[in-house]
C-alpha positions as CSV (number, residue, x, y, z in Angstrom):
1,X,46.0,-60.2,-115.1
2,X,45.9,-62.3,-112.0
3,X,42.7,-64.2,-110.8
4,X,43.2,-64.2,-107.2
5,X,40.4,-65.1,-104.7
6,X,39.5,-63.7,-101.4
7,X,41.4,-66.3,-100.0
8,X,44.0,-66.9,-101.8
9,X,44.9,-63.2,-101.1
10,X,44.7,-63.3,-97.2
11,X,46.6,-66.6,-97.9
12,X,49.8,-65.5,-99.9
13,X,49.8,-61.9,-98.3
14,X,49.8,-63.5,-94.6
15,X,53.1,-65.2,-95.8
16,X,54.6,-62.5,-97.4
17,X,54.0,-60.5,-93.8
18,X,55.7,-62.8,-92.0
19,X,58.4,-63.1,-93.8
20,X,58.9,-59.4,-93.4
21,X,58.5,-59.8,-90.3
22,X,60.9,-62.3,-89.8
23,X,63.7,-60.4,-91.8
24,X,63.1,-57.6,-89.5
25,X,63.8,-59.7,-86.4
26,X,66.7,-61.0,-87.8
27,X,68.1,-57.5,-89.1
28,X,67.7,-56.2,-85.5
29,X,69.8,-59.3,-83.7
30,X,72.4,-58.6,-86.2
31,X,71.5,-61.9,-88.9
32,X,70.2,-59.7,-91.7
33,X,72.7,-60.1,-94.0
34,X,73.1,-62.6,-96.5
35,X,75.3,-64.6,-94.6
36,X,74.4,-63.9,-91.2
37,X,77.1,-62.5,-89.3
38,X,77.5,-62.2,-85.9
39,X,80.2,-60.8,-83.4
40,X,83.2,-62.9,-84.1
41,X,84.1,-62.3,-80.3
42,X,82.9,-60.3,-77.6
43,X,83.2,-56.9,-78.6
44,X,83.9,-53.9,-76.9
45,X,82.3,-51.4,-78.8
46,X,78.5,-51.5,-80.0
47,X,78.7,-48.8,-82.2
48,X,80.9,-45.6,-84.4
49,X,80.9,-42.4,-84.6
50,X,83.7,-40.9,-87.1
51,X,84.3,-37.4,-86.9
52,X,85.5,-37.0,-90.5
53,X,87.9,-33.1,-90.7
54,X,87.9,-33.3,-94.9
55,X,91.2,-31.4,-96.5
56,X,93.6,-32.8,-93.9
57,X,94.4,-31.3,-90.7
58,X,98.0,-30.6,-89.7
59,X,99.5,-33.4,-87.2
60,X,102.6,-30.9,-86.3
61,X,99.8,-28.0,-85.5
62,X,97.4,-29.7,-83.5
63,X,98.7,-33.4,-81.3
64,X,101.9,-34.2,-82.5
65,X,104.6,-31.5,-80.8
66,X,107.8,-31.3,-82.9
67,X,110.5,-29.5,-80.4
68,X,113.1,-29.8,-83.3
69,X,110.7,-28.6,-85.9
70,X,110.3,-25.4,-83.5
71,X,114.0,-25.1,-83.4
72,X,114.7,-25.3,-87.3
73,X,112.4,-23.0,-88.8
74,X,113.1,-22.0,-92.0
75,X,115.9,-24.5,-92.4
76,X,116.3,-27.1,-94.9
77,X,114.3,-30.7,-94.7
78,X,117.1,-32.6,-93.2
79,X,115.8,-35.8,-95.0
80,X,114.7,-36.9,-98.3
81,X,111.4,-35.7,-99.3
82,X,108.9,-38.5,-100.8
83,X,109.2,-39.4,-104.3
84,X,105.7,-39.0,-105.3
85,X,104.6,-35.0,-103.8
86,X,101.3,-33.6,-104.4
87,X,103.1,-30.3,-104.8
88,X,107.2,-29.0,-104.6
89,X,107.3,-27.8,-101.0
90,X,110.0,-25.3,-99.2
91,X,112.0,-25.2,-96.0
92,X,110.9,-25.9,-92.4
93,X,107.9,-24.6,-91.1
94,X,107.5,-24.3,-87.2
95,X,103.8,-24.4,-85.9
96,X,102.6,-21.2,-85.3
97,X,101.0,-22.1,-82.2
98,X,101.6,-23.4,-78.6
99,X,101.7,-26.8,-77.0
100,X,101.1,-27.1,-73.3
101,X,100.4,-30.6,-71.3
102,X,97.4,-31.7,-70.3
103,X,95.6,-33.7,-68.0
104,X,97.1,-36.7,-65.7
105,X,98.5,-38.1,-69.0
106,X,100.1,-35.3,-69.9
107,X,99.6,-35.4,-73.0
108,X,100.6,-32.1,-75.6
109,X,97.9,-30.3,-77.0
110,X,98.0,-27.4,-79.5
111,X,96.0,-24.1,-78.5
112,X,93.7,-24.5,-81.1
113,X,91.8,-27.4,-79.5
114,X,91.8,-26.0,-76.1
115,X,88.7,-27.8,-75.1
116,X,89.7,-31.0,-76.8
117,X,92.7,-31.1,-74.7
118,X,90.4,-31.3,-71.5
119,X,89.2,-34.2,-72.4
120,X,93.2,-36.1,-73.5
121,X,92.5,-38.4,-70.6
122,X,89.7,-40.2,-72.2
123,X,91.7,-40.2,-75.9
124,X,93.7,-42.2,-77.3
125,X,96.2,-40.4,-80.2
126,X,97.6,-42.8,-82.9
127,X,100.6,-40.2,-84.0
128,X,101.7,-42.6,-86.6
129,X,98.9,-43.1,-89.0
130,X,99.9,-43.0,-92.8
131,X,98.2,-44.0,-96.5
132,X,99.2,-43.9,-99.9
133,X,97.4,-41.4,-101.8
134,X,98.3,-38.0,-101.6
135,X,95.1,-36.7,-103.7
136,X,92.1,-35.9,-101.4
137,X,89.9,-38.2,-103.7
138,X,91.9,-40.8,-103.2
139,X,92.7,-40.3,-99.7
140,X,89.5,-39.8,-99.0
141,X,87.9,-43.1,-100.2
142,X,91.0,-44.7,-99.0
143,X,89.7,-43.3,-95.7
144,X,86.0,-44.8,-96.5
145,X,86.5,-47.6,-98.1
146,X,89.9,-49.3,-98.2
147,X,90.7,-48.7,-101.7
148,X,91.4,-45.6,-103.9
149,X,91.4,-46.9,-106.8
150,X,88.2,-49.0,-107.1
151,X,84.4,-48.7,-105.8
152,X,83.9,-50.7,-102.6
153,X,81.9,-50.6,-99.3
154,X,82.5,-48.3,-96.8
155,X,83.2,-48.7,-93.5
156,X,80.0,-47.8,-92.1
157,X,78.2,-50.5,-94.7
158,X,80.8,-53.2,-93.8
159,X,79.5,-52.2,-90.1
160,X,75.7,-52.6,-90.3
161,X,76.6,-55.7,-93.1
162,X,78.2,-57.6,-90.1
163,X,76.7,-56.5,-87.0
164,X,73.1,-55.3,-88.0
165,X,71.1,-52.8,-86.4
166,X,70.2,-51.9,-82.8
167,X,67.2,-50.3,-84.1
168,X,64.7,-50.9,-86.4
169,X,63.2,-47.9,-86.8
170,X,66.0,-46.1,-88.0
171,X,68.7,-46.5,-90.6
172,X,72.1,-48.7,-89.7
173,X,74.3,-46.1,-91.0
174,X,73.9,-42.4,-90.8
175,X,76.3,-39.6,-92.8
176,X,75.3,-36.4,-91.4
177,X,76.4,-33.1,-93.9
178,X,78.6,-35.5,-96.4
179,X,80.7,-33.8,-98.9
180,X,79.8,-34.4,-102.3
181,X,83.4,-33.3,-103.3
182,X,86.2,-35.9,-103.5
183,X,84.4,-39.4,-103.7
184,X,81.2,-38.4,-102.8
185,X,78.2,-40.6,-102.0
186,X,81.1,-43.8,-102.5
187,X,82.0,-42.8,-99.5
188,X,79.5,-43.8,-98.1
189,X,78.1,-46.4,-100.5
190,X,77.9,-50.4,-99.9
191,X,78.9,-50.5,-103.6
192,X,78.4,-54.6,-104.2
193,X,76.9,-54.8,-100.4
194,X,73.1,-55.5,-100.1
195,X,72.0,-51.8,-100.9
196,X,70.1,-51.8,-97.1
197,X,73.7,-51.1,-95.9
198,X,74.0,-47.9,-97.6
199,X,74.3,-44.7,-95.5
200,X,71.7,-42.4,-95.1
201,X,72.9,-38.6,-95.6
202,X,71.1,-36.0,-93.7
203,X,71.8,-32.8,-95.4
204,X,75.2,-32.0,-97.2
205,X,78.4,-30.2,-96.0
206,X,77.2,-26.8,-98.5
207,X,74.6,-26.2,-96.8
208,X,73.9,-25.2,-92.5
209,X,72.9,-28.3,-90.5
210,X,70.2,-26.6,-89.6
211,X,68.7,-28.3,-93.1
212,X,70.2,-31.7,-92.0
213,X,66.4,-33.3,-92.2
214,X,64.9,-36.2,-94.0
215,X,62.4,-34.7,-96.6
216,X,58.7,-36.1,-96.6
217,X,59.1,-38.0,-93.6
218,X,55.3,-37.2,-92.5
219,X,52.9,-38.3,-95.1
220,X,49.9,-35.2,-95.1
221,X,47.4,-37.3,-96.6
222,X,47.7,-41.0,-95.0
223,X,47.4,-42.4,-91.4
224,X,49.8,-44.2,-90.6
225,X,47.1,-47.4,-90.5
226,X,46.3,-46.1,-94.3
227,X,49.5,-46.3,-95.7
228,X,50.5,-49.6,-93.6
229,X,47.8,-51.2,-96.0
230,X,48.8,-49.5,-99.0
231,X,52.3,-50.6,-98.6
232,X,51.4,-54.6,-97.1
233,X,49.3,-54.2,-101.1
234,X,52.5,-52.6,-102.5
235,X,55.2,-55.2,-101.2
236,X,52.6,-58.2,-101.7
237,X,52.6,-57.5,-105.3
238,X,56.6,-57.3,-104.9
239,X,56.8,-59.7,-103.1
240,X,54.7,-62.1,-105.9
241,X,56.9,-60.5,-109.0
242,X,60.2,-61.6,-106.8
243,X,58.8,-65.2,-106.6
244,X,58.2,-65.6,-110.4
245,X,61.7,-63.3,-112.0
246,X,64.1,-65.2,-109.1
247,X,66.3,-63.3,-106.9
248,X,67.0,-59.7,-107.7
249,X,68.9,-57.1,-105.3
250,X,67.4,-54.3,-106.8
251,X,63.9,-55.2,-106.3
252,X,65.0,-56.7,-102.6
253,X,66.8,-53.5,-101.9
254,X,63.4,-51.0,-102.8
255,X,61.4,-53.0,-100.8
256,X,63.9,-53.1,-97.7
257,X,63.6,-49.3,-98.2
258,X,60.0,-48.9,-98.4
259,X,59.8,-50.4,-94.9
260,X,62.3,-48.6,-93.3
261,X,60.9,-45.0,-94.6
262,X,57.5,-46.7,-93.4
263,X,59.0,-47.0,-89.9
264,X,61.3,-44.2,-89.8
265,X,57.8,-41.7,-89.5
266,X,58.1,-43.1,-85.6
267,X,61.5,-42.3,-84.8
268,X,62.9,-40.3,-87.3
269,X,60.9,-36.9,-86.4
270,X,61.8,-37.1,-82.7
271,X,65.3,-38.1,-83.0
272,X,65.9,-34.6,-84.9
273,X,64.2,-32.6,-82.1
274,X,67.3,-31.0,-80.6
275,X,65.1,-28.1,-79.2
276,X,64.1,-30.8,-76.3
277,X,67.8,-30.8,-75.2
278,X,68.2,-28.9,-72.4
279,X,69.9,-25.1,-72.2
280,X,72.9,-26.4,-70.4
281,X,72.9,-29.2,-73.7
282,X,72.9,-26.6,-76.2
283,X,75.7,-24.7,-74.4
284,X,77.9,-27.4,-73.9
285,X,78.1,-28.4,-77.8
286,X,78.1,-24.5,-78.6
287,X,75.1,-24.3,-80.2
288,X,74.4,-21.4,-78.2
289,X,77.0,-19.8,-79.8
290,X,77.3,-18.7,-83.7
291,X,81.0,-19.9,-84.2
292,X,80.6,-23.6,-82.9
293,X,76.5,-23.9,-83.8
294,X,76.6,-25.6,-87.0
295,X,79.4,-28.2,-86.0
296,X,77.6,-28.2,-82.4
297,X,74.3,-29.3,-84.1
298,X,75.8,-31.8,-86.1
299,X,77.7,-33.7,-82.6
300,X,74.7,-33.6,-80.8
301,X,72.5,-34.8,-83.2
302,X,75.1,-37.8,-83.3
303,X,74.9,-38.6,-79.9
304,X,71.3,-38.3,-80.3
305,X,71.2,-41.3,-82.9
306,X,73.9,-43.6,-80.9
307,X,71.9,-43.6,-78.2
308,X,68.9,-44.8,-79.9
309,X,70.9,-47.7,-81.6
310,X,72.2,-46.4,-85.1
311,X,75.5,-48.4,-85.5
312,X,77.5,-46.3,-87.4
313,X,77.1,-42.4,-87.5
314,X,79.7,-40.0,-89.7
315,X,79.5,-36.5,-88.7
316,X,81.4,-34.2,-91.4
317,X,83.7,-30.9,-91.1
318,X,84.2,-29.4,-94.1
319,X,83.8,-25.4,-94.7
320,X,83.5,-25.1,-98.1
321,X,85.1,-21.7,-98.1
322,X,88.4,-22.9,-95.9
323,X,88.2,-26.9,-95.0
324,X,91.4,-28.0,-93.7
325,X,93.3,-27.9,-97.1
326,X,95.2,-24.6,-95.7
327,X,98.2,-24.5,-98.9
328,X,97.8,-21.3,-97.7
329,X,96.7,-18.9,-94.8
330,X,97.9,-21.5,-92.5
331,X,97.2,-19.6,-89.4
332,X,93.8,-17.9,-90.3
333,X,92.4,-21.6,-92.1
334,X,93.3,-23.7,-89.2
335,X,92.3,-21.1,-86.0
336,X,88.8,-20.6,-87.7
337,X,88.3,-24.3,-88.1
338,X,89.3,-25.7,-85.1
339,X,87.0,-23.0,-83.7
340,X,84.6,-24.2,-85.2
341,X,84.7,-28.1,-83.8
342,X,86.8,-28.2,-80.5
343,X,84.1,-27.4,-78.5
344,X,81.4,-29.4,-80.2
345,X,84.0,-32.3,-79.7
346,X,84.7,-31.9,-76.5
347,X,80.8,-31.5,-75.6
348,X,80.1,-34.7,-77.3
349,X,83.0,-36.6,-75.5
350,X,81.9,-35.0,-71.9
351,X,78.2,-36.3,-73.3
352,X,78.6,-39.8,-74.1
353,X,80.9,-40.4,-70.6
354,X,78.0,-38.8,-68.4
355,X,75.5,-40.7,-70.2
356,X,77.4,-44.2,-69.7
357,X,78.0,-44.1,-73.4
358,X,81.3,-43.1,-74.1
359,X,82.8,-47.0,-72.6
360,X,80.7,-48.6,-75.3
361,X,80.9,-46.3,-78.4
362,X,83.7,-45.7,-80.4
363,X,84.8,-42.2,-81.3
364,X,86.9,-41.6,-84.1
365,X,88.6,-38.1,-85.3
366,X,90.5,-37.9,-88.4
367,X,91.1,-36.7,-91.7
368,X,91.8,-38.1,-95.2
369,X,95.3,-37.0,-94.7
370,X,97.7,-34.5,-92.7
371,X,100.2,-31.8,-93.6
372,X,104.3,-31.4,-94.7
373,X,106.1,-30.1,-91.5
374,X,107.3,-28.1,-94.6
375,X,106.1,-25.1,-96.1
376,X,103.9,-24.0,-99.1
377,X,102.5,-21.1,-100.4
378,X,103.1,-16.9,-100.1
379,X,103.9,-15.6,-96.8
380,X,105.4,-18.5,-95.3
381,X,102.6,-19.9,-93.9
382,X,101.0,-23.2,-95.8
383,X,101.3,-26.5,-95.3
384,X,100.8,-29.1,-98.8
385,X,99.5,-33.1,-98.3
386,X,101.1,-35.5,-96.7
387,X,99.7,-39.4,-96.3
388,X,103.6,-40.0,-95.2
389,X,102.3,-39.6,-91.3
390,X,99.5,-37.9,-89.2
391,X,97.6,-38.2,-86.2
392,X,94.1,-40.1,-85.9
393,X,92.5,-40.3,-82.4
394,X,89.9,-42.6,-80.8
395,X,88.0,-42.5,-77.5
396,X,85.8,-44.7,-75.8
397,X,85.0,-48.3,-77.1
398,X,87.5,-50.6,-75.7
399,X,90.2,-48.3,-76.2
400,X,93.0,-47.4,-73.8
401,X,92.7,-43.7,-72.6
402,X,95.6,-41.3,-71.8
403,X,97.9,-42.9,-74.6
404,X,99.6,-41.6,-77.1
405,X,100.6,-44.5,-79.5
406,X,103.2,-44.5,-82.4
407,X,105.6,-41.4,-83.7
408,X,106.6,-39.5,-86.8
409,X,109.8,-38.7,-87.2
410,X,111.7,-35.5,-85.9
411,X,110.0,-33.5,-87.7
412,X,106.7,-34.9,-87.9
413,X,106.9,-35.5,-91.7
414,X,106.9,-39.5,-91.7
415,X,105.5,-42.5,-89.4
416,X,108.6,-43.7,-88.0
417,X,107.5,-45.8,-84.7
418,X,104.9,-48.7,-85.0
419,X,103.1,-47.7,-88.1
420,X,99.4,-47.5,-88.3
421,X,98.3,-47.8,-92.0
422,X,94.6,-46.8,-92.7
423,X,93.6,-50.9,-93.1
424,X,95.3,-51.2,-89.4
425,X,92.5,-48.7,-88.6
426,X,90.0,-50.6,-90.1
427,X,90.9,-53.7,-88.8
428,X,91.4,-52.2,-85.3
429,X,87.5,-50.8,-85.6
430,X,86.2,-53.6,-86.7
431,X,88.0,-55.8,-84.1
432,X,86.7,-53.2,-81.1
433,X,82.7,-54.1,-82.9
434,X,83.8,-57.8,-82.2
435,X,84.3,-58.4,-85.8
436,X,87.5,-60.2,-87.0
437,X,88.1,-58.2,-90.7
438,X,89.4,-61.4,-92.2
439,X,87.1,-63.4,-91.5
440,X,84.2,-60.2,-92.4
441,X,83.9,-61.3,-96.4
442,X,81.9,-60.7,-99.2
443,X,81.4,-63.0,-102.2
444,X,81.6,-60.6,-105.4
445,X,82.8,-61.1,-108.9
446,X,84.0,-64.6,-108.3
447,X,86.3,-63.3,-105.1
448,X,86.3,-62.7,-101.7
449,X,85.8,-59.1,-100.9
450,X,86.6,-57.1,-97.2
451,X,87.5,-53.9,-96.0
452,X,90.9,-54.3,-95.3
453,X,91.4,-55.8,-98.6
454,X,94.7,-58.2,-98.8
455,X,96.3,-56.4,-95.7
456,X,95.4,-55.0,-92.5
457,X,96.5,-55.7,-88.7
458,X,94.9,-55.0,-85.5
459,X,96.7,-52.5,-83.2
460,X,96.2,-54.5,-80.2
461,X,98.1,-52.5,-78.0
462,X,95.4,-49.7,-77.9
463,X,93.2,-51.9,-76.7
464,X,92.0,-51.7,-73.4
């Protein structure tokens, strides 16, 4: 039971508000974290958003053109297949659809992204991207995090551990409709990290986007002056029980959260108002439209967030009845998926560059994975994993536009031509933020932790 007097009250809980209020400061310059990082150098990029295709698009059936693998269907492998397969795969399989150039660059495009490929000009296509894993759970948090075999940080906590937030109103790090299959919420966890760094998932990928809303965010019985003095009592008594137990993360991290949810009320409400976008908005992202809506919804609501500061933003494809993960029904699994997110893509692209966005935020397409050039499944017409090679792209943020960087082989079945391994990805994003990834550490366990683990090299020559 604590005797406190009037003044002694005022007196400790004044303190406690300011240093609050000082940690908020520094959270929104980007010296929140423990260690208070900053830009390493000057960085081209402010801030992410990853377009995330779960199940592992095919590279030969979307931006890496294979003439030979065109020629040679139904013929032999000519090469020797990896020694660790997901699954026994057959002969060649040619792409069932069309590749045309576009743009000044050039640049082959499959006809399943046909509005995509208006927009190759502005993109930069890594064609020789490869992993390790040829699971999607370990592909996937390989993808996340850097490792598939232990819990670590995502990318998008390593982000907003570095650099911070632009806004304080709203979380660092936003996964909008996350799978919960294959990994999970580590994928988008700050494991170790302070827990403030952990994403912030806005609906799930089972459910329509529609749904993708923070519950509870408008308190029916409290003003917002009410509950500012319910929570200054709340985290003053916190506050007090941190002083007298010593330093614990857990009580640091509810209290960091209780603020932000107290602030979020401001923000959060209006930022998922997509119904004051205008017509020609909604029709450009396809949410006009019942084929592209959900995906649509999801992109703009993305844009939505970067341009009011969130750092990192994760925007998930993944149809739980077909995904990418097309072992079979190649051609129906792929045409309605791609339906489903070229437009929204190529809206949000055409977005951020007439907004003056595009130049300083990052865009990043992928998927845990792509597909064997050969075939799986009845019918002729499946594709199984393959971390071996596939295609990421980027756009925006520092990076050189028109490009296509790297190669598989022949046959689009392995990287061949300056290799991009998933920590060369990491550290390229994380260079582009202004963050050098070796020097971006983490004291855990008694050893230095990062997201590129023991490995990892920029790919300067996308660089811009």
């Amino acid at each position: 039971m604590w005797n406190l007097t009037r003044r002694e009250m005022l007196q400790r809980s004044s303190a406690g508000f300011g240093s609050l209020a000082l940690a908020s400061l520094l959270a929104e310059t980007g010296q929140g974290s423990e260690v208070g990082f900053q830009s390493h150098h000057t960085p081209k990029a402010k801030r992410v958003i990853f377009l995330f295709m779960k199940g592992g698009p095919s590279q030969v059936d979307t931006f890496d053109y294979k003439p030979l693998l065109q020629r040679d269907d139904n013929k032999e492998f000519p090469f020797e297949k990896p020694r660790v397969q997901f699954a026994p795969t057959g002969e060649l399989l040619a792409s069932p659809w069309k590749f045309k150039k576009y743009g000044e660059s050039g640049i082959e495009v499959s006809e399943l992204f046909p509005h995509v490929a208006e927009c190759v000009d502005d993109m930069c296509f890594i064609n020789s991207c490869h992993g390790t894993n040829p699971a999607h759970g370990g592909a996937s948090l390989k993808l996340h995090t850097g490792s598939d075999t232990f819990v670590r940080p995502s990318m998008g906590s390593w982000v907003t551990y570095g650099l911070g937030t632009e806004n304080n109103n709203l979380p660092g790090f936003i996964t909008i409709c996350p799978t919960l299959a294959h990994g999970g919420t580590k994928n988008w966890s700050s494991a170790f990290l302070p827990a403030e760094h952990t994403g912030t998932p806005l609906g799930v990928a089972s459910q329509s986007s529609e749904m993708a809303r923070v519950k509870y965010i408008q308190n029916t019985q409290l003003n917002q002056k009410e509950q500012r003095l319910q929570l200054d009592l709340t985290q003053m008594l916190n506050r007090n029980l941190q002083t007298s137990t010593g330093p614990d993360a857990e009580l640091e991290a509810r209290i960091q959260s209780f603020e932000l949810a107290f602030r979020m009320q401001t923000e959060m409400p209006e930022a998922l108002e997509l119904e004051s976008e205008s017509d020609a908005t909604h029709k450009l992202y396809g949410i006009d439209e019942e084929k592209t809506a959900d995906f649509g919804r999801q992109c703009l609501m993305a844009r939505r967030f970067a341009e009011r500061g969130v750092r990192f933003v994760q925007v998930t494809h993944s149809n739980t009845e077909v995904q990418w993960d097309q072992h079979g029904n190649l051609r129906k699994g792929h045409e309605q998926n791609s339906k489903e997110v070229d437009k929204p893509i190529a809206g949000l692209l055409k977005d951020l560059k007439q907004r003056g966005l595009l130049k300083d935020t990052l865009v990043v397409w992928g998927g845990e994975f792509g597909r064997t050039p050969t075939c799986q499944g009845k019918g002729h017409d499946g594709r199984d994993h393959n971390p071996e090679g596939f295609t990421m792209w980027m756009a925006g943020g520092g990076v050189k536009t028109g490009i296509k960087y790297g190669a598989t082989d022949d046959y689009g079945y392995y990287a061949a031509v300056d290799k991009v391994h998933i920590h060369d990805v990491h550290a390229t994003l994380l260079h582009l933020l202004g963050l050098e990834h070796k020097r971006l550490t983490y004291r855990h366990a008694g050893r230095d932790f990062r997201l590129t683990d023991v490995a990892g090299h920029v790919v300067h020559d996308i660089i811009a």
